[in-house]
C-alpha positions in Angstrom: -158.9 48.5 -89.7 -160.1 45.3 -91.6 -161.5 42.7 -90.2 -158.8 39.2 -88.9 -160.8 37.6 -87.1 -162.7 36.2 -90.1 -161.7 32.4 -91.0 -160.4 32.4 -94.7 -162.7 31.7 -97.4 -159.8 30.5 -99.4 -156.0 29.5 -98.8 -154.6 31.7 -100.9 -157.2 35.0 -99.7 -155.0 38.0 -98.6 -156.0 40.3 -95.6 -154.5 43.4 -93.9 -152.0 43.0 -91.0 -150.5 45.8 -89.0 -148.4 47.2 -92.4 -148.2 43.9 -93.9 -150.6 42.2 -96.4 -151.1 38.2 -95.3 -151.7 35.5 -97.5 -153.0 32.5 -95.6 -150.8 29.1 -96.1 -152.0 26.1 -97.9 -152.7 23.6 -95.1 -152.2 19.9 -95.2 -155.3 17.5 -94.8 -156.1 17.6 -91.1 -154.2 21.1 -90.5 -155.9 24.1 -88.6 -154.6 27.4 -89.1 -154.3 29.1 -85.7 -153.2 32.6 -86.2 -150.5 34.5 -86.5 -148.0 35.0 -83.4 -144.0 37.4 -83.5 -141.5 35.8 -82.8 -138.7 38.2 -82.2 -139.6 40.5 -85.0 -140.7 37.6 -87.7 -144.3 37.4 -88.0 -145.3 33.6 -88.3 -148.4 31.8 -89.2 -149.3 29.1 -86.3 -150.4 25.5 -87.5 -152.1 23.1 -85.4 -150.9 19.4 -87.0 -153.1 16.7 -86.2 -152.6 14.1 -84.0 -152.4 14.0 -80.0 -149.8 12.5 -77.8 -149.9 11.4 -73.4 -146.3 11.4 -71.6 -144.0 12.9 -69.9 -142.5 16.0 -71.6 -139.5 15.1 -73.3 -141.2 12.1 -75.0 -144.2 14.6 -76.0 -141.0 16.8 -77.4 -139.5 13.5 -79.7 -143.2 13.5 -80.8 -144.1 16.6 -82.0 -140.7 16.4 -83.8 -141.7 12.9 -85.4 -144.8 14.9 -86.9 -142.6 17.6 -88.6 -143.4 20.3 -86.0 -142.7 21.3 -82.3 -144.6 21.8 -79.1 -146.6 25.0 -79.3 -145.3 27.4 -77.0 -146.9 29.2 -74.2 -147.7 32.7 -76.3 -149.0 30.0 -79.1 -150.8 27.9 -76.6 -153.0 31.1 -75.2 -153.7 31.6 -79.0 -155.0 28.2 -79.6 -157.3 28.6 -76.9 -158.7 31.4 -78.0 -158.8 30.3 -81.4 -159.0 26.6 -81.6 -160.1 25.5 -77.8 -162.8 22.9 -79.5 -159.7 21.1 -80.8 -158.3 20.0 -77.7 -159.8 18.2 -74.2 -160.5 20.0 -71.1 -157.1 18.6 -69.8 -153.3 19.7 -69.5 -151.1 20.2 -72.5 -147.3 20.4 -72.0 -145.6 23.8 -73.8 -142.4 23.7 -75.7 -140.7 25.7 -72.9 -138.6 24.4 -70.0 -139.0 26.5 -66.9 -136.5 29.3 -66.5 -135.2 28.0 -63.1 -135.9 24.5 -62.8 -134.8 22.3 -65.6 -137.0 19.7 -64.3 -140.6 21.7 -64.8 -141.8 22.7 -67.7 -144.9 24.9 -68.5 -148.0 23.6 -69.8 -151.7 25.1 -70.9 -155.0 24.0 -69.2 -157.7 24.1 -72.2 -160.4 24.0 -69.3 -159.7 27.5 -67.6 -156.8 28.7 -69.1 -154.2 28.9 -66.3 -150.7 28.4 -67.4 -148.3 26.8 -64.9 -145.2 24.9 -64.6 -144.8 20.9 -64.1 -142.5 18.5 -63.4 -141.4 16.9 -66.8 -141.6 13.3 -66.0 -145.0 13.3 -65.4 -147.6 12.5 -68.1 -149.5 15.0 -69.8 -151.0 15.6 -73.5 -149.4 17.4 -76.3 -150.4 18.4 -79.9 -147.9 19.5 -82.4 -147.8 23.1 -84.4 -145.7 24.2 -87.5 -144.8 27.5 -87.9 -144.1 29.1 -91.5 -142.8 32.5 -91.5 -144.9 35.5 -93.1 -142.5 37.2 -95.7 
């Protein structure tokens, strides 16, 4: 199996995926390309936008949305600590994804150990913004 783990050397370098062949996206200045997550049974590419936001979670969700991307959720989140931890403080960053059973939590990533829980939304947090593009 080839080697993914590699950053690319180029934007437009192609590398083995599970059956697929993967051509990494062009990036925008500032961009970070985070890795590739399925969602349902689309394979997308994961792009950290720059920028960082502190509030409660439904302004951090206008925000991402006013930087042409969304709140990473928590699958995403795990991969952007493993790929991309430097890129964020050793603090709580609020997830895209309300709680299940309590509309007032939702669940956030610590980029200091790791653990994933769910908060209350009014409180204030951090955020950063991905984009997603799908892998055809």
């Amino acid at each position: 199996m080839p080697d993914t783990t590699a950053a690319p050397a180029t934007a437009a370098q192609p590398f083995e995926f599970f059956p697929v062949t993967v051509t990494f996206p062009p990036l925008n200045d500032s961009e970070l390309w985070a890795g590739i997550v399925s969602i349902g049974t689309q394979l997308h590419h994961v792009i950290l936008l720059p920028g960082e936001f502190e509030d409660d979670w439904n302004a951090a969700m206008a925000w991402a949305k006013e930087q042409n991307g969304d709140l990473p959720s928590p699958l995403e989140q795990k991969l952007l600590i493993v790929n991309l931890k430097d890129q964020f403080k050793p603090e709580w960053y609020w997830s895209d994804e309300q709680h299940a059973s309590d509309e007032s939590s939702a669940w956030m990533q610590d980029f200091l150990n790791g653990f994933q829980l769910y908060f209350l939304k009014d409180y204030g947090y951090r955020a950063r913004a991905v984009r997603r593009l799908p892998i055809q």
